[in-house]
N, C-alpha and C positions, 0 to 999 in steps of 0.2 A: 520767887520774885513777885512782887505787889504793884499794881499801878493803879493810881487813883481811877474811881470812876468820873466816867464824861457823860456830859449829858443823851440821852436816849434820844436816837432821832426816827418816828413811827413812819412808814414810808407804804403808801398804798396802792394798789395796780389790779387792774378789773382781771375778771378771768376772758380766757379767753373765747368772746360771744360776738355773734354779729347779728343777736334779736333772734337768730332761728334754734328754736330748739326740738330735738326728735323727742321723739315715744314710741314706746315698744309695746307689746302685751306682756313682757316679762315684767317692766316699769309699772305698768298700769295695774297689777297683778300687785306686785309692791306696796306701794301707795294704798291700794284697796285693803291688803292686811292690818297697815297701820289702821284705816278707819274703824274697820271691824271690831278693831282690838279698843280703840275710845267708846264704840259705841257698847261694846261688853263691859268696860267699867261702868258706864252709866247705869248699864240696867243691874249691873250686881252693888251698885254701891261705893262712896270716897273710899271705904276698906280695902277695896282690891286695888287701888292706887300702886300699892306697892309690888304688888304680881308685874303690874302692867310695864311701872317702871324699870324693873329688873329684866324684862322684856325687849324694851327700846334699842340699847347699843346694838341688840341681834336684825333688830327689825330695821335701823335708820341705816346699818349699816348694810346691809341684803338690798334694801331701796337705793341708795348710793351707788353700790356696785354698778344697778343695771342703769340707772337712767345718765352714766356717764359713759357714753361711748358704747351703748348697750351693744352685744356681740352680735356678731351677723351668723354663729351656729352655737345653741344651746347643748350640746350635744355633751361638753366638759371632757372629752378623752378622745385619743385617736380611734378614727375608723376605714376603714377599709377604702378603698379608692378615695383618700381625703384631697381635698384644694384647700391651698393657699389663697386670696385673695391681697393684693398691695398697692398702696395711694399715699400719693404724699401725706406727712403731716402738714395741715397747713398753717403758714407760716407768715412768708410770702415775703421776697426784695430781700434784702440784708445783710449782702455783698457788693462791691465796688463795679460797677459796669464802668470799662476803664475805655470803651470807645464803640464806636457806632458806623455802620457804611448801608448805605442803600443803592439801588441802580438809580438811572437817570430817569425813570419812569415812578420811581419809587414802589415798586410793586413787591420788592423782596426787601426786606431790612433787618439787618446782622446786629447781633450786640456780645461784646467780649468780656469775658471775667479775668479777674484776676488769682482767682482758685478752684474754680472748673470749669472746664468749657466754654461756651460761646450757645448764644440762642438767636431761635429764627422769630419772626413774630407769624404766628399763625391767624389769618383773619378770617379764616370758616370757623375756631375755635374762639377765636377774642384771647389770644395768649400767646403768654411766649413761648416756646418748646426747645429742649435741648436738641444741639447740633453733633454732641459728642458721644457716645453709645455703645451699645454693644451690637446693636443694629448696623451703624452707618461707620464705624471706625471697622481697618481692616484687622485682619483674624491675628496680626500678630501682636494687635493692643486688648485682643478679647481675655486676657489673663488678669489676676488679682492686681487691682488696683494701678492697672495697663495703660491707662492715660488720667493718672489724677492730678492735673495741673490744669491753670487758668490756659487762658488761650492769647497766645502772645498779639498776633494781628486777624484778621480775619475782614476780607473785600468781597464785596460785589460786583463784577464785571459790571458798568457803567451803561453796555450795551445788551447784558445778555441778563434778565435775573434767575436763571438756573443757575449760570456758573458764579461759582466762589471759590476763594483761594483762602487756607487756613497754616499761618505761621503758628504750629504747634508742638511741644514736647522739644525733639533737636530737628526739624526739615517742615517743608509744605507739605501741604497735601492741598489737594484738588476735589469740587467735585462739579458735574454736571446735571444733579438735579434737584438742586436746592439745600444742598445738603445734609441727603436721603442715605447718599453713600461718599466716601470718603477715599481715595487714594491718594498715597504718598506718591511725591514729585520729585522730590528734593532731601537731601538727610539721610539721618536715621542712625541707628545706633550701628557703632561701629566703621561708619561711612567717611571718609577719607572727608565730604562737606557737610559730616554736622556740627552745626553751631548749637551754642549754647545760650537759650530763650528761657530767661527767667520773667514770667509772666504775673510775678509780685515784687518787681524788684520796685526799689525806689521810683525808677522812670516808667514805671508802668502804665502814666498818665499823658507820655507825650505819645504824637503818632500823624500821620497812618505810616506804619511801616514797611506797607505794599499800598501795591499801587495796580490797576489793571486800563491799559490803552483804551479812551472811549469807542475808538476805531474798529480795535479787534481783539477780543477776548484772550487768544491767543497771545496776547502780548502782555508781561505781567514782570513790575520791578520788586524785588525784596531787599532792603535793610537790615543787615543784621547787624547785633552791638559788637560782634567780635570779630566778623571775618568779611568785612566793606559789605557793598551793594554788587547784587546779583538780579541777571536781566534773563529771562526767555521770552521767543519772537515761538514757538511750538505749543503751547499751553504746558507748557514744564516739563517737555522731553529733554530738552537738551539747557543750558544752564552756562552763563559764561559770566565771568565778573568783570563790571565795570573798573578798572583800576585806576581812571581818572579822578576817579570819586576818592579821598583816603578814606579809610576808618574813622569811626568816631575817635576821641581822646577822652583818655582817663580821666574823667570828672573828680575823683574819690582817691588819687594816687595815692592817700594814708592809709586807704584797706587794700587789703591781698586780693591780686584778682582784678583783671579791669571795669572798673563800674562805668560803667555808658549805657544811652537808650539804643536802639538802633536807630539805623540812616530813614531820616522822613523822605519819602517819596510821592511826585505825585506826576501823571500825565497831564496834560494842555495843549487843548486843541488851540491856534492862535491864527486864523486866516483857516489855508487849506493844510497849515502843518500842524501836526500832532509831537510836541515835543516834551523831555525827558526833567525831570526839577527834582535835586534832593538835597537834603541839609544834613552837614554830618556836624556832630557836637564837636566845637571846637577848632572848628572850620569853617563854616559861613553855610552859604548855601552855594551849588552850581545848578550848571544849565546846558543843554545839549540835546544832540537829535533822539528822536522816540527810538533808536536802534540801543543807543550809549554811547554812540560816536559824539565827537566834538564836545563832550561835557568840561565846561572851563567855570571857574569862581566868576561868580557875580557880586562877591563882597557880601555886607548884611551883617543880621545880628550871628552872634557862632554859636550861640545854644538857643535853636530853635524848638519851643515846644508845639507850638500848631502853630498851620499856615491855612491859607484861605486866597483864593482865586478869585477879582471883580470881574464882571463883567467886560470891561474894557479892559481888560489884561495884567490890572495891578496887584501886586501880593502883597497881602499883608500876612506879618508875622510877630507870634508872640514869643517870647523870650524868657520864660521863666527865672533861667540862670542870675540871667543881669538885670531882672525886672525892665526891660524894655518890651514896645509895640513900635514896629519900622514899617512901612510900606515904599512898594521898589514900583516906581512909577516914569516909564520913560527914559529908565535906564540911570535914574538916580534914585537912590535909597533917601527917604525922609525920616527923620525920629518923631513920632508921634507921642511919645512916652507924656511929657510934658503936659501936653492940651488933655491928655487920657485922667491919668492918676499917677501919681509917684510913688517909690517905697513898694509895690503891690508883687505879689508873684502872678504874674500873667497868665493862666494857664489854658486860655478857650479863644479861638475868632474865627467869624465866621461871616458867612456873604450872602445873602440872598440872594439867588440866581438873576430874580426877575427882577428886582429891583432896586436890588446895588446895597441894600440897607448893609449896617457894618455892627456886628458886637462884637463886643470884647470880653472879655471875663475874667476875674482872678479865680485863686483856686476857694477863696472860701464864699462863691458864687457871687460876688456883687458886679455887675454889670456896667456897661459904658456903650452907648449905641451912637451913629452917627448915619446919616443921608445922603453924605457927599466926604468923608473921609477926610475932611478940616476940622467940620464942628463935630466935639463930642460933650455928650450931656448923659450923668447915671439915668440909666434907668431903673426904677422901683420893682423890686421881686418879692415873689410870695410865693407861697407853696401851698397845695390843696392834696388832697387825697380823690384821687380818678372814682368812679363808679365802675365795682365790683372787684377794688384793690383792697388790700390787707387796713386795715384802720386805722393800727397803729402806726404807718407810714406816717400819720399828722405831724410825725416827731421832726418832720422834712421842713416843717415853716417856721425855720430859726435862724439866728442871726448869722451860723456858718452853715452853709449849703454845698456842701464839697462837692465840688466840679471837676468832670475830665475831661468834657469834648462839650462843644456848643455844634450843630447846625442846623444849618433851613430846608425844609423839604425842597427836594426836586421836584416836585412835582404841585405843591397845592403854595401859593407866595404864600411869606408873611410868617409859616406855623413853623415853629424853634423845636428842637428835639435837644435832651441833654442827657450823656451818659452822666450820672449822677453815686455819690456813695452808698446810697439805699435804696439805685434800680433805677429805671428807663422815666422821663418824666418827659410831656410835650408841655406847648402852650402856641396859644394862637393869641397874638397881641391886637388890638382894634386896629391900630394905626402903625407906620413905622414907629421905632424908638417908643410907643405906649407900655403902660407896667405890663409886666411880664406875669404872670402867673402860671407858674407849673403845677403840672397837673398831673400825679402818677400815673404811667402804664407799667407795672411793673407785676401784674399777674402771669403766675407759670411761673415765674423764675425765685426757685430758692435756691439764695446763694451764702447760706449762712454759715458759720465754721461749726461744728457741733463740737462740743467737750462733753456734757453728759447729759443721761437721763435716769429720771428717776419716778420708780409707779409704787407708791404704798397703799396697802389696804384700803379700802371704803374711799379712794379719794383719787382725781383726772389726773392724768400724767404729768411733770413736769421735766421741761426741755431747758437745758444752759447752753449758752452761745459764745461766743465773743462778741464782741462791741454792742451786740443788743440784748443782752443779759437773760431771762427766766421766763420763758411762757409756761404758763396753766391754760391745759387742754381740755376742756371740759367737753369739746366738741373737735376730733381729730380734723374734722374736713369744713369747718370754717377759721378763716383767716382772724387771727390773734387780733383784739384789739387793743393792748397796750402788753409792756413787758416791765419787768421788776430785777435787783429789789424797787429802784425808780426808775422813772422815765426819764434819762438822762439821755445826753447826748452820745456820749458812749459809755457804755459799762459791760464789762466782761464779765461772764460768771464761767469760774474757771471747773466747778465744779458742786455739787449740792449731794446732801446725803438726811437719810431719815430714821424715826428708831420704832423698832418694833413698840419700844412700851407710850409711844402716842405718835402713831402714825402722822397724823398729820402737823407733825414738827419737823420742819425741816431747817439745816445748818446750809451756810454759804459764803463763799472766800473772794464773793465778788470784787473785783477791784478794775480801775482803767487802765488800758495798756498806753495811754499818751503819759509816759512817765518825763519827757519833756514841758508838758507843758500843762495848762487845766485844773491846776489845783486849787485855784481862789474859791470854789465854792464848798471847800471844804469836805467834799463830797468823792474822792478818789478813790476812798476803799469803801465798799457799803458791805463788808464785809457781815454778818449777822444771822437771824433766825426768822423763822417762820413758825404763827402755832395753830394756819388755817389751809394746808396744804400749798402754800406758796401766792395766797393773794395778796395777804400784806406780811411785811417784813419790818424789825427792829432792828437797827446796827444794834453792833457790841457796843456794849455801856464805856468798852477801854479794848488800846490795843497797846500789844505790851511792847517793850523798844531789845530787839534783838542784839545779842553781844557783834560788838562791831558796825553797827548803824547808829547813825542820829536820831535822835529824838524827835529834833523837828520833819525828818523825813515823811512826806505823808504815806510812802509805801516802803516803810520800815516792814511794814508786817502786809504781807498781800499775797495773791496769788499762790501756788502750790496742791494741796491736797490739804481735806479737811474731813473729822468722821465725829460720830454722836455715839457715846454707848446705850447700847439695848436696852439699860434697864432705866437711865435716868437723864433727860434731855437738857440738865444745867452741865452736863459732864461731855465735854467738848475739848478733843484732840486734835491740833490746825498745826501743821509743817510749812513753813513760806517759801516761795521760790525763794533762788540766790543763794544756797546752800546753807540758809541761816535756822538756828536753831529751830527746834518744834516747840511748841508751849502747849499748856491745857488748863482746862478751867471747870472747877465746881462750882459756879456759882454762873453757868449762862454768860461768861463774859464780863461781869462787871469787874472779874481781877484774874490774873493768868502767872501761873509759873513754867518757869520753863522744863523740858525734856532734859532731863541727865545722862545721857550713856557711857556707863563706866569704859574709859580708857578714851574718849574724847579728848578732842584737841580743838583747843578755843580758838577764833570766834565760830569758825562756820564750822556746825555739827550736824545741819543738816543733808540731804543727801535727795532735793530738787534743784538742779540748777539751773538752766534756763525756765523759764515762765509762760513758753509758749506749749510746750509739749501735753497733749490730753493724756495727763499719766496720773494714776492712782493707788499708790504707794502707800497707803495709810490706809486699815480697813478697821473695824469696827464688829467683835466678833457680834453674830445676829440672834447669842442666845446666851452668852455666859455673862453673866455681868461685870460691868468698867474694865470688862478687855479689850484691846487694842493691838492691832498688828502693825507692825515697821519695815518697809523694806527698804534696806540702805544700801546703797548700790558704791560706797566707799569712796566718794567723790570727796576732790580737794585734798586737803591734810588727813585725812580721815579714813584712809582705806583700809586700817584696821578694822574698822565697824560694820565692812561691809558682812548683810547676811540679814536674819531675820530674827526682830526683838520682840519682845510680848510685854504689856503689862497688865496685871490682873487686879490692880487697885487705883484705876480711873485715869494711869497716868503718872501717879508719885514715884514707881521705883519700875526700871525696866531692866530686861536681862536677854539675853541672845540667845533662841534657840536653837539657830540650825547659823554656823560660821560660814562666810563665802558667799559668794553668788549661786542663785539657785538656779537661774537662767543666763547665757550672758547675753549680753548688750540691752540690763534689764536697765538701765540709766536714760532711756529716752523717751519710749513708750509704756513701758510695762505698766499692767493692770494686776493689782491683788484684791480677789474678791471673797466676799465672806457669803458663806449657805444660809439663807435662813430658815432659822430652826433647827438647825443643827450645829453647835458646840465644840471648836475646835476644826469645824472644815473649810476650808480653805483652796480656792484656785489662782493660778498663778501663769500670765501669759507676758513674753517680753513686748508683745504688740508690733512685730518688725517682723513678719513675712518671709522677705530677704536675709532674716538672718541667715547664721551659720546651724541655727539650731533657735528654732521657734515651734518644738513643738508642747503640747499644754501640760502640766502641771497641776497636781493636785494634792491637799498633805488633810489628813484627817487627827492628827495629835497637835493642833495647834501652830503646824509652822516646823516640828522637830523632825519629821521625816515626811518626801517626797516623793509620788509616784506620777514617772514621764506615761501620757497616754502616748505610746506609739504612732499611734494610726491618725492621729489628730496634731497637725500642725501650721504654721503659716497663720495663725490665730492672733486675729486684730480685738477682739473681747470676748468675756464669755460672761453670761448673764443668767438670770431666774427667775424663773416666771411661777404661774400659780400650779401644779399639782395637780394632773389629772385626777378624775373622779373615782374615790377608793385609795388613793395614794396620800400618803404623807411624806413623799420626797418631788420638790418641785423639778419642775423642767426644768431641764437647763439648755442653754442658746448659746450655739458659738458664731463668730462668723472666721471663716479660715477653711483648710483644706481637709479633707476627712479621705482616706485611701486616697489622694493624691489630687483630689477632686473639689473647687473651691467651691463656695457657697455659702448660705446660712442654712447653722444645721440647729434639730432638735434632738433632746436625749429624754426618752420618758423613765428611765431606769436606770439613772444612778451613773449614767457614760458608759454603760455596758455596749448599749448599740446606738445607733445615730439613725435618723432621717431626713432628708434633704429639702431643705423646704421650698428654695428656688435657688439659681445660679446666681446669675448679676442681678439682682430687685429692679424693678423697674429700668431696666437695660444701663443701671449707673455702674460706670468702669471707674468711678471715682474712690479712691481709700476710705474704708469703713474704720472709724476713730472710736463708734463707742454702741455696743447694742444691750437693751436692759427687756428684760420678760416683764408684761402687765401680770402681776399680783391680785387681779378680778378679775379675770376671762381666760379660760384657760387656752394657752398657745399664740395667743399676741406676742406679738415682741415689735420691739422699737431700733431699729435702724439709722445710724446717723453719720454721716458721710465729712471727710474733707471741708469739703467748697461747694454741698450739693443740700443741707439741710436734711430733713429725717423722712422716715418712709416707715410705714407700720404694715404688718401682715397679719393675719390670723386665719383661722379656718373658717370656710364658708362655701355652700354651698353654689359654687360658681362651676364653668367649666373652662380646662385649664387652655390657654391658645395664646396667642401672639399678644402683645402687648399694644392695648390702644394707638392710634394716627401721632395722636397727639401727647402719647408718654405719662399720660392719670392714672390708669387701671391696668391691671394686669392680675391675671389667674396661673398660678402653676400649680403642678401635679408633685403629689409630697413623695418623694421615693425613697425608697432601704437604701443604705450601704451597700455597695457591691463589696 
């Protein structure tokens, strides 16, 4: 099939630099050979031109290697008592911080995610620091990927700032020292009260969901979406339910499963009583003593998404649902919607303690402030990038500013905090109601989704994300200053891949997940190539229209798995999510035919179906030329196909080598990777831990026959790195269980034996989605997490101990296989 060519759209994005750049004596050393090497043609004469030239690719590439990321041990092979060294990539923000609590001194201040964790703000460090760990969660979350979820609510005792209360996984937990260590209160698996805390669901932006007595720390209400509100007067010994309060109500009764946020709750002090206030969806709000006695409706709007407390005791509340703002004053509720803004989703208000000021905010950040709760007048927003925040945050000063929480410090008038979609941002306005200017603080905290990584010869890492698409690392430990293919508002890159015969050509199936909405700019799938290691990017000249999709569809063709063969980078095999065909292209995309597979059944022949999963099913053998591997996992009409298909002329005819599943439950995560440099080998992992049977897979004929490593399973990826010194078989990286025992492991010998490089990387209990070996240093490998962005290790001469205050740094000690 044929489709016309579209016009070429060139799309450019800085590498990632923040002005500092390192040098090494191994760099300097470099650089010095290339001069040597001009200045020996000068004195021999334009005749040796050509020596010299034949020279260059060895030299510019040898220079490359070392002045990107130069290694912290030159050493190239394992040695004896070796260390690990591990630091985040830095990245920085790029997850939804879905709400915010501080004490009433504001000395401690919490921020929650919505795909791992919750962080503290550390002000001896100037950063944020994860709250959720392998340090401070208890021993029975210290297992594979033991607490990889957002964090549902998370409070600061009002009167205490050691103590916090964390609505996480299914129960609370508690702790008392800042959130150093962590016990369970409430829940848990199996427990007769645990609920069910989805901490990325739709309503993940209403709240607080708990609540703790300004009074006495000891006293603390929780909200859940599925089983009412729950009160303890103990610090969470003991647990009774309010049953004045109902449940929330089914918001979504056309999906399976109750969909509600849980019950907002909040304490108020009002004279010398301290009493109890919660809104349940679909109910209103009540009101009753700080025990949970006497809780009776007080009327109001029924789908509360934030409330806020005046000074003189009035509540206002905003309403998402119905697009309303009400304030309950004197025992009558008033509709303010009107004087506010109409039509808007309400999603932020908030009070200044000291001085009664009142904002409002919808969800795609525009504001409304008032002085007295009658007059309200917008106030003008903008958004700046903080001092010593990520850079490419700038992307924050646009017309949507996605909001979850507005408030005012307790402690200093006047200065606004806002849980925001790309990280923690303050501002301190001149005057009441003056323009607003946020200002990121959102250092320490990566909270980015990883889908892949990728390290080819002579050239810096590159990392794929969701919604903030493609850094180039040229520098692991300075913060990114833009990302690709553009700097969009959002753009997913679901995955990227590269080809031995020019490295720095890289393919990408980026496209946006707001398949609602956003497509006027034409810009939905930036789907295309790379021929500078990932700084600028070409879309495809055409995208071809799948059997059974529209034409005008902009994400006809998007998302899935996408591979380059070895020998020639116009030769380009892309599978789409939605279980729709695979196509390929000799000619770079300007025209695409589609994948055949004998005994197919039309329209969906492909075999990705949902679009969210880091899965990579489509491999690209790394030495034989225009082969291509398939793993169809028999989804849909199609379960005949399941098994593994090869084609060994670029894609025109394919055929089934091995029938069946080769893993099961390889339909969700499974990863198929190809060796490079070697010719038909192949590894093969379902990425599901919890399977019934996860352990790794490996076939050396192409895909036709399968050997289970025994001893190795629980396997979330397995990757390649460069080849120690004397070898021509690269390392290979897993992360998973090896004799029973989880961890990231290495193999310098072909998976004969393992070595353990550290347990949890930098104390993250969050799910490891995708890990890839640097191709220039040997023993790097790249780490990439859930809801926690990437972390890189390699050998270096550190000594191995505890893991930094503040969660940067860490050294482990590399051990054998027991």
């Amino acid at each position: 099939m044929t489709i016309a060519p579209a016009s070429v759209h060139q799309i450019g994005i800085e590498a990632g630099r923040t002005g500092r750049r390192r040098r090494s004596p191994a760099g300097s050393m470099a650089r010095g050979r290339v001069f040597r090497a001009v200045l020996l043609v000068i004195s021999l004469g334009l005749g040796s031109l050509a020596l010299l030239w034949g020279m260059m690719p060895h030299l510019f590439e040898d220079s490359g290697e070392r002045v990107w990321n130069p290694p912290k041990s030159t050493l190239g092979a394992p040695r004896p008592n070796e260390a690990m060294a591990w630091r985040p990539v830095a990245i920085g923000g790029g997850g939804f911080i879905t709400g915010l609590s501080a004490d009433d001194a504001g000395k401690t201040w919490v921020a929650r995610t919505d795909v791992y964790g919750a962080y503290r703000w550390d002000a001896a460090a100037d950063r944020w620091v994860q709250l959720v760990s392998a340090r401070s969660m208890p021993q029975e979350n210290v297992v594979q990927a033991g607490a990889a979820a957002g964090v549902y609510e998370i409070v600061v005792a009002p009167g205490d700032p050691n103590r916090l209360y964390m609505a996480f996984m299914n129960g609370v937990f508690r702790s008392d020292d800042g959130g150093g260590h962590w016990r369970r209160v409430l829940g848990g698996p199996g427990k007769d009260e645990a609920f069910a805390l989805d901490a990325n669901s739709e309503f993940r932006l209403y709240g607080a969901f708990m609540a703790v007595s300004p009074e006495n720390p000891d006293v603390v209400a929780f909200g859940s979406p599925d089983r009412g509100l729950w009160r303890s007067g103990d610090g969470g010994g003991h647990w009774e339910r309010v049953a004045a309060v109902p449940p929330a109500r089914d918001m979504r009764p056309g999906k399976p499963g109750v969909q509600a946020p849980g019950i907002l709750v909040w304490f108020r002090k009002d004279g010398g009583t301290t009493r109890l206030w919660a809104a349940s969806a679909g109910n209103g709000v009540y009101a009753g003593n700080a025990d949970g006695g006497g809780m009776a409706s007080v009327g109001g709007p029924r789908f509360v998404r934030r409330g806020a407390f005046a000074a003189d005791g009035s509540f206002y509340a905003a309403d998402g649902e119905e697009k309303r703002v009400m304030r309950l004053s004197g025992g009558r509720w008033e509709e303010l919607t009107a004087r506010i803004a109409d039509g808007r989703v309400f999603a932020a208000v908030a009070v200044d303690p000291a001085h009664g000021t009142v904002m409002v905010g919808d969800q795609g950040g525009r504001l409304w402030c008032s002085v007295d709760g009658a007059t309200w007048n917008m106030a003008s927003r903008s958004a700046k990038v903080g001092d010593r925040d990520p850079p490419w945050l700038a992307i924050a000063d646009h017309a949507y500013f996605a909001t979850g929480q507005i408030m005012f410090d307790p402690n200093r008038s006047g200065r606004l905090w806002t849980a925001a979609g790309t990280g923690v941002f303050t501002a301190q306005p001149a005057s009441a109601c003056a323009p607003v200017v946020w200002e990121s603080r959102t250092r320490g905290i990566e909270e980015l989704v990883t889908n892949d990584a990728v390290s080819a010869p002579g050239f810096p890492p590159v990392f794929a994300a969701w919604d903030f698409g493609i850094h180039v690392k040229p520098d692991l430990d300075a913060f990114s200053t833009g990302f690709g293919p553009r700097q969009r508002m959002l753009i997913a890159a679901q995955q990227v891949d590269w080809t031995p015969a020019r490295p720095g050509f890289l393919v990408t199936n980026a496209s946006d997940t707001r398949m609602g909405c956003c497509s006027e700019d034409g810009q939905s799938v930036l789907a295309g190539y790379s021929e500078d290691g990932g700084r600028t990017w070409t879309r495809f000249a055409s995208l071809p229209t799948p059997p059974g999709t529209d034409p005008a569809d902009p994400w006809r063709m998007s998302f899935g798995t996408i591979a380059v063969s070895s020998d020639d980078p116009d030769n380009i095999v892309w599978e789409p999510a939605f279980n729709r065909s695979p196509f390929y292209t000799l000619d770079r995309g300007r025209t695409w035919s589609r994948v055949v597979l004998p005994g197919e059944m039309l329209p969906h022949t492909g075999s990705f179906k949902d679009y969210w999963p880091q899965r990579k099913t489509l491999a690209a053998d790394r030495a034989a030329p225009g082969t291509f591997y398939l793993l169809h996992s028999g989804d849909g009409d199609n379960i005949s196909l399941a098994g593994v298909w090869v084609t060994r002329d670029k894609g025109q005819r394919w055929s089934r080598v091995f029938a069946g599943q080769v893993v099961p439950d390889s339909s969700r995560a499974a990863k198929l990777r190809a060796v490079p440099g070697k010719a038909g080998w192949l590894f093969l992992t379902n990425g599901q831990p919890k399977s019934r049977d996860s352990r790794l897979r490996r076939s050396v004929d192409g895909g036709k026959t399968w050997t289970v490593l025994e001893d190795v399973d629980g396997v979330d990826d397995v990757a390649f790195g460069k080849a120690p010194r004397g070898s021509d078989m690269p390392t290979i990286f897993v992360s998973g269980r090896v004799g029973g025992r989880f961890g990231i492991w290495r193999s310098v010998d072909n998976a004969r034996t393992w070595q353990r490089l550290t347990g949890f990387p930098l104390d993250r209990l969050d799910q490891v989605t995708v890990i890839e070996g640097d191709k220039n240093v040997f023993g790097r490998v790249y780490v990439g997490f859930t809801g926690s962005g990437w972390i890189y290790g390699e050998p270096a001469p550190c000594r191995p101990g505890t893991i930094s205050a503040a969660g940067e740094e860490e050294c482990s000690a590399v051990e054998q296989a027991r």
